[in-house]
matplotlib code that plots the C-alpha trace (Angstrom):
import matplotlib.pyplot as plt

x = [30.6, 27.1, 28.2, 29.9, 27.0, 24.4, 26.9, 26.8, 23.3, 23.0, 24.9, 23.7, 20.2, 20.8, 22.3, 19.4, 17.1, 18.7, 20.0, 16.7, 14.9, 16.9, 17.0, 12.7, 12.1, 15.1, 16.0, 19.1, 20.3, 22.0, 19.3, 21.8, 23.6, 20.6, 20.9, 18.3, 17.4, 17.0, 19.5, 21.0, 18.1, 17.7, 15.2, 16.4, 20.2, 19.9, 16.9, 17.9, 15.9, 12.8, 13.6, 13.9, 10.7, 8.8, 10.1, 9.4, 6.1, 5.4, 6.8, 4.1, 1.4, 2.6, 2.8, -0.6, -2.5, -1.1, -1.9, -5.4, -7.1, -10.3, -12.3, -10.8, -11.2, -15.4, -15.1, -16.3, -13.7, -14.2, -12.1, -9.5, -9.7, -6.0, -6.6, -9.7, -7.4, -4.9, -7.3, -8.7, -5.0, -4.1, -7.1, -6.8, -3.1, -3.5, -6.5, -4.1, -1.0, -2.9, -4.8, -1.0, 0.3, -2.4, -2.9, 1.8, 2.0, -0.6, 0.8, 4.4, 3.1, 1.0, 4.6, 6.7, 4.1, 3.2, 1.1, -1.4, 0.4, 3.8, 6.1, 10.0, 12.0, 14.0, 16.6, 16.4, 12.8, 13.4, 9.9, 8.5, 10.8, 10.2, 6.6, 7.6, 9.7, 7.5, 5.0, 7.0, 7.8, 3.9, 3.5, 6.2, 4.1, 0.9, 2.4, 0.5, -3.0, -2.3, -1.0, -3.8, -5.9, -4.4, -4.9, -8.7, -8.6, -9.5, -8.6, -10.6, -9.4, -6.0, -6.2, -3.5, -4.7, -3.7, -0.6, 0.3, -0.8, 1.5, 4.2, 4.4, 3.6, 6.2, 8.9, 7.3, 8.2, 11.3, 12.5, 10.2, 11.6, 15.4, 15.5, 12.5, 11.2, 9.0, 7.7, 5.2, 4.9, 3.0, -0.1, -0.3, 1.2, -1.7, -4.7, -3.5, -3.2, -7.0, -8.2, -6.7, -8.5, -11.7, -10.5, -9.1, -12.4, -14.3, -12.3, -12.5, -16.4, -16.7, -13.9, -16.8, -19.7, -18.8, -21.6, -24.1, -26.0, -27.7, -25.1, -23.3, -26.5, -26.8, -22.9, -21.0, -23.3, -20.6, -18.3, -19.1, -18.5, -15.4, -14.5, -15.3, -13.4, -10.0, -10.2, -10.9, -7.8, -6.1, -7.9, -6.3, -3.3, -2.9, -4.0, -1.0, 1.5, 0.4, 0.7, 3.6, 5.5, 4.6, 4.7, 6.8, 10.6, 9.8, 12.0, 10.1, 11.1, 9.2, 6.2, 6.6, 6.9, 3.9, 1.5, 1.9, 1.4, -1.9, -3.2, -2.3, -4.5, -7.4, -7.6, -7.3, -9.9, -12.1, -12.7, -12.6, -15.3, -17.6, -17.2, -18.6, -20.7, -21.9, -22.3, -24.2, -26.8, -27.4, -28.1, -30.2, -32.6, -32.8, -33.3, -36.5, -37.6, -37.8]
y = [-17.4, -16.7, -12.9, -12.3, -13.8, -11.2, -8.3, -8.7, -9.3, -5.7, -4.2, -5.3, -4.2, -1.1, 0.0, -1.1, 0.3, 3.8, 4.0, 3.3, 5.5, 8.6, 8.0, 8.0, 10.4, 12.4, 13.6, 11.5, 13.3, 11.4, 10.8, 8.6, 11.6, 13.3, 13.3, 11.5, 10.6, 6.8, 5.7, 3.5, 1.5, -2.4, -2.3, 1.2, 1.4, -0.8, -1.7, -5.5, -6.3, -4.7, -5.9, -9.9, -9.6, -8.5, -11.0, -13.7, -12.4, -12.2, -16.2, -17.1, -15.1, -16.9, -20.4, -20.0, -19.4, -22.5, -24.7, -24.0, -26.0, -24.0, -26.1, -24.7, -21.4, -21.4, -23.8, -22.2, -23.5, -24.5, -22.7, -24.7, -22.7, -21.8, -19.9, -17.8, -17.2, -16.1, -13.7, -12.2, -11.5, -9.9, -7.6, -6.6, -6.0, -3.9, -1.7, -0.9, -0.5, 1.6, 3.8, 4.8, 5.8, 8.1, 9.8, 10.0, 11.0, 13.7, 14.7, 14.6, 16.9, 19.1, 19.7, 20.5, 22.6, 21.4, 23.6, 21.0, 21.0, 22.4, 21.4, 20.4, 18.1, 18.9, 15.8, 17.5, 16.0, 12.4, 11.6, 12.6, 10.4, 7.3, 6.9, 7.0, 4.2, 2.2, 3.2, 2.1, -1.2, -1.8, -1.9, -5.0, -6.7, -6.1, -8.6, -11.4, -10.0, -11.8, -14.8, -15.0, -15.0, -17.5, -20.0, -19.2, -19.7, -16.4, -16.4, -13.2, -10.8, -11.9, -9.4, -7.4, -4.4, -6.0, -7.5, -4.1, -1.8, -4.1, -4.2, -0.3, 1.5, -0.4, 0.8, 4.4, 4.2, 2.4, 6.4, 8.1, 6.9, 6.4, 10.0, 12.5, 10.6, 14.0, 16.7, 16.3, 12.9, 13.5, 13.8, 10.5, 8.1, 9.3, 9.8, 5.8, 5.3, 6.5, 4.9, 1.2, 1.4, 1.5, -1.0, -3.9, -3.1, -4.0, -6.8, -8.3, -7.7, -10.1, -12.5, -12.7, -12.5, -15.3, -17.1, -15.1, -13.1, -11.0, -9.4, -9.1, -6.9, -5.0, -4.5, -4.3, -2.1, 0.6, -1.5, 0.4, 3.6, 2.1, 1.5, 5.5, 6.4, 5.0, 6.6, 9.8, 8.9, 9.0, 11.9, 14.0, 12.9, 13.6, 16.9, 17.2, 15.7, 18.1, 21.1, 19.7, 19.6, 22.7, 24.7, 23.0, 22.6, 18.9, 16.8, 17.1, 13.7, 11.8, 14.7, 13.6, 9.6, 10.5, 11.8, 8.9, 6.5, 8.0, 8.1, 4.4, 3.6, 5.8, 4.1, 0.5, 1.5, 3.7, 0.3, -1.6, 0.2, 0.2, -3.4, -4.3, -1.6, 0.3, -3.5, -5.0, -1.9, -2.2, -6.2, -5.2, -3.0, -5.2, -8.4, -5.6, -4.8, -8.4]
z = [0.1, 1.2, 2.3, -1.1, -3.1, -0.8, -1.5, -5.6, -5.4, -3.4, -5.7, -8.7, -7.4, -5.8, -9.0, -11.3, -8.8, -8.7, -12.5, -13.6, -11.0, -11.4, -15.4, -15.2, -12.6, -12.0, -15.3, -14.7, -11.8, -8.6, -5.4, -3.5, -1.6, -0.2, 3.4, 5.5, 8.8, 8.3, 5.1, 8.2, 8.7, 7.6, 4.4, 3.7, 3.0, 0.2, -1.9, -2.2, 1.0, -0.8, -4.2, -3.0, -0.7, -3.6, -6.0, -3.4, -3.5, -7.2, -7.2, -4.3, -5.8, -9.6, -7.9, -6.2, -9.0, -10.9, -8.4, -7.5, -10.3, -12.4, -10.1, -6.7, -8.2, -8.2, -4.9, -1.3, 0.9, 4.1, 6.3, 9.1, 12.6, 12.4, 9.6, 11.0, 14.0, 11.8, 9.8, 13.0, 14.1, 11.2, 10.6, 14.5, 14.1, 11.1, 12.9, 16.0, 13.8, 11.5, 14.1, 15.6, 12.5, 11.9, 15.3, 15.6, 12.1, 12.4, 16.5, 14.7, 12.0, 14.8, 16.9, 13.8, 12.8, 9.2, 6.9, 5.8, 1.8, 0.7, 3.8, 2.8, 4.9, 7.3, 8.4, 11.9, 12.4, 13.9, 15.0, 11.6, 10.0, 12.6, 12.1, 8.2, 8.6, 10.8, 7.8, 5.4, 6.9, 7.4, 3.2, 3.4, 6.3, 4.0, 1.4, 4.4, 2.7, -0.3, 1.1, 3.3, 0.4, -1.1, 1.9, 1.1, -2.0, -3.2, -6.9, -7.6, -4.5, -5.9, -9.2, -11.2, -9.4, -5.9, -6.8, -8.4, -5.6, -3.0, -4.7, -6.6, -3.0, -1.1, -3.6, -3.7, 0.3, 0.3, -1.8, 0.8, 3.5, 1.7, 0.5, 2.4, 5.1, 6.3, 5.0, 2.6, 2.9, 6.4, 4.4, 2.1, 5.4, 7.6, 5.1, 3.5, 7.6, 8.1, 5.1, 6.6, 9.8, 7.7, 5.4, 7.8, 10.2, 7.6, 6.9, 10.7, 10.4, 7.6, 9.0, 11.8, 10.4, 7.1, 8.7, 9.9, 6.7, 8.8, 10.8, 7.3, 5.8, 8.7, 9.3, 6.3, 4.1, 4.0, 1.9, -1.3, 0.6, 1.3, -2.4, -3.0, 0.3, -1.5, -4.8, -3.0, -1.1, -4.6, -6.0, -2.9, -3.2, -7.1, -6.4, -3.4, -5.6, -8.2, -5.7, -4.2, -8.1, -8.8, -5.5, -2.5, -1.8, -1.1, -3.7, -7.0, -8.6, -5.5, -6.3, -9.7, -9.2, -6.9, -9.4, -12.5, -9.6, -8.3, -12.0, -12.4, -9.4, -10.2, -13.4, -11.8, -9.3, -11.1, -13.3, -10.4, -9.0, -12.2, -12.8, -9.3, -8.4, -11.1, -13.5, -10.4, -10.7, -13.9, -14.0, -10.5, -12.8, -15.9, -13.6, -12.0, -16.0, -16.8]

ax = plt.figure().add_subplot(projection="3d")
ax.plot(x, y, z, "-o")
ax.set_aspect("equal")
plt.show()
C-alpha cells in the first residue's frame, strides 16, 4: 500500500512539475526525453524526492516561527554545546565540500576544454556531469542552514529571501542536472562553489569567535564584502544566462529559467544589502551630526 501511495504521489508530482515547467519556460514543449547522463540517479528521475524535501522544509520553517513566542524572538540564547559542535561541523563540511566542487568542476571543464561562456552539453562528459550532481545534491543538504538557525533562534536570518533562495535553486538544479548536467552550467556550479567557501568561512569564524569581540572586529570585517561578492555572483550570471539565450547551443529554456531567477535575487539582495549596510550608514552619520 505504502509503494502504490509513493508511486501516485510521483506521478502526480512529476507531472505538475513538468506541465507547469515546460508551459512557463518551454513555450510548452516536452523536456522529459532529452537525453542525460544522470536521469537514473535518486533525487533526479523524478522530482517527488525534491518536491517532498522542500515541502518538509517549508512545514519546519512555518512551524518554527509559530512557536518561538515575540519574546524568544528579541532573546540572546544561550547556546547548548551539541549545537556549537554541530555548527562547527557543518560550516567545516560545507568549506571542504565547497572547495572540491570548485577546483573538479573547473579541472572537469579544463579537460573537456570549455570556452569560459557558450559551451553545449555533450551526454558523453561523465565527470562534468558528476560533480553537477554531487552539486546538486549539496543545495538539498543546505536546507540544515535553516534548521540550524532555528535551534538558535534566529528569527531574523530566517527571511523570505532565505527560505526563497533554498528552496528556488534546488529546483533550478534538480532541471540542470535532470536535463544538461554540463555545459554551461560549469560556470554558475563553480563560481556559487567559490562564493560558499567564503560564505561558510565566514560563518565558522563567527561560530568561534561569538564570544570573543575582538577577534570578531579584527576577523570578520569582510562580511559586507561578502554581501557585494554574492550579488556580483548574480550580476555574472545574468549576464551568462543572457549570453547563453541568445548565443549558445546550451538548452535555452534553462538559459531562460536562469535569467528571471537571477533578477529575483538581485532584487531580494540588492534590498537586502541597502537595508543593512547602506541604512546602518546613514543612522552612523546622523547619530555623528547629533
Amino acid at each position: 500500500m505504502g509503494r502504490g501511495l509513493w508511486e501516485r504521489w510521483d506521478e502526480v508530482v512529476t507531472g505538475a512539475v513538468f506541465d507547469t515547467f515546460e508551459t512557463v519556460f518551454n513555450e510548452g514543449k516536452d523536456i522529459r526525453g532529452q537525453p542525460s547522463a544522470l536521469q537514473g540517479l535518486p533525487c533526479v528521475r523524478s522530482p517527488a524526492i525534491l518536491v517532498t524535501w522542500a515541502l518538509v522544509y517549508l512545514l519546519v520553517v512555518g512551524l518554527g516561527l509559530l512557536t518561538i513566542t515575540p519574546a524568544d524572538k528579541g532573546r540572546r540564547r544561550a547556546e547548548p554545546r551539541y549545537l556549537k559542535k554541530l555548527v562547527k561541523f557543518h560550516n567545516v563540511f560545507l568549506i571542504l565540500l565547497s572547495s572540491y566542487m570548485f577546483v573538479h568542476t573547473c579541472y572537469q571543464a579544463y579537460i573537456n576544454k570549455y570556452r569560459f561562456w557558450g559551451q553545449a552539453y555533450d551526454a558523453r562528459e561523465v565527470g562534468m556531469a558528476r560533480i553537477i550532481y554531487i552539486f546538486y545534491m549539496s543545495k538539498l543538504y543546505e536546507y540544515f542552514d535553516t534548521y540550524i538557525m532555528l535551534l538558535k533562534g534566529n528569527l531574523k536570518q530566517v527571511s523570505f529571501l532565505h527560505v526563497y533562495h533554498h528552496v528556488t535553486i534546488s529546483f533550478i538544479w534538480f532541471f540542470i542536472a535532470f536535463a544538461a548536467p554540463g555545459g554551461d552550467a560549469w560556470y554558475s556550479a563553480a563560481l556559487n562553489s567559490l562564493v560558499h567557501v567564503a560564505m561558510y568561512t565566514y560563518y565558522y569564524l563567527a561560530s568561534i569567535s561569538s564570544d570573543n569581540p575582538g577577534f570578531r572586529k579584527r576577523y570578520l570585517w569582510w562580511g559586507r564584502y561578502l554581501t557585494s561578492f554574492q550579488i556580483c555572483q548574480f550580476v555574472t550570471m545574468l549576464a551568462q544566462g543572457v549570453y547563453t539565450w541568445l548565443y549558445s547551443d546550451y538548452p535555452k529554456w534553462v538559459s531562460k529559467f536562469l535569467v528571471w531567477y537571477m533578477v529575483s535575487l538581485l532584487a531580494l539582495f540588492g534590498k537586502f544589502f541597502a537595508q543593512k549596510y547602506l541604512g546602518q550608514a546613514q543612522q552612523h552619520r546622523r547619530s555623528k551630526d547629533e
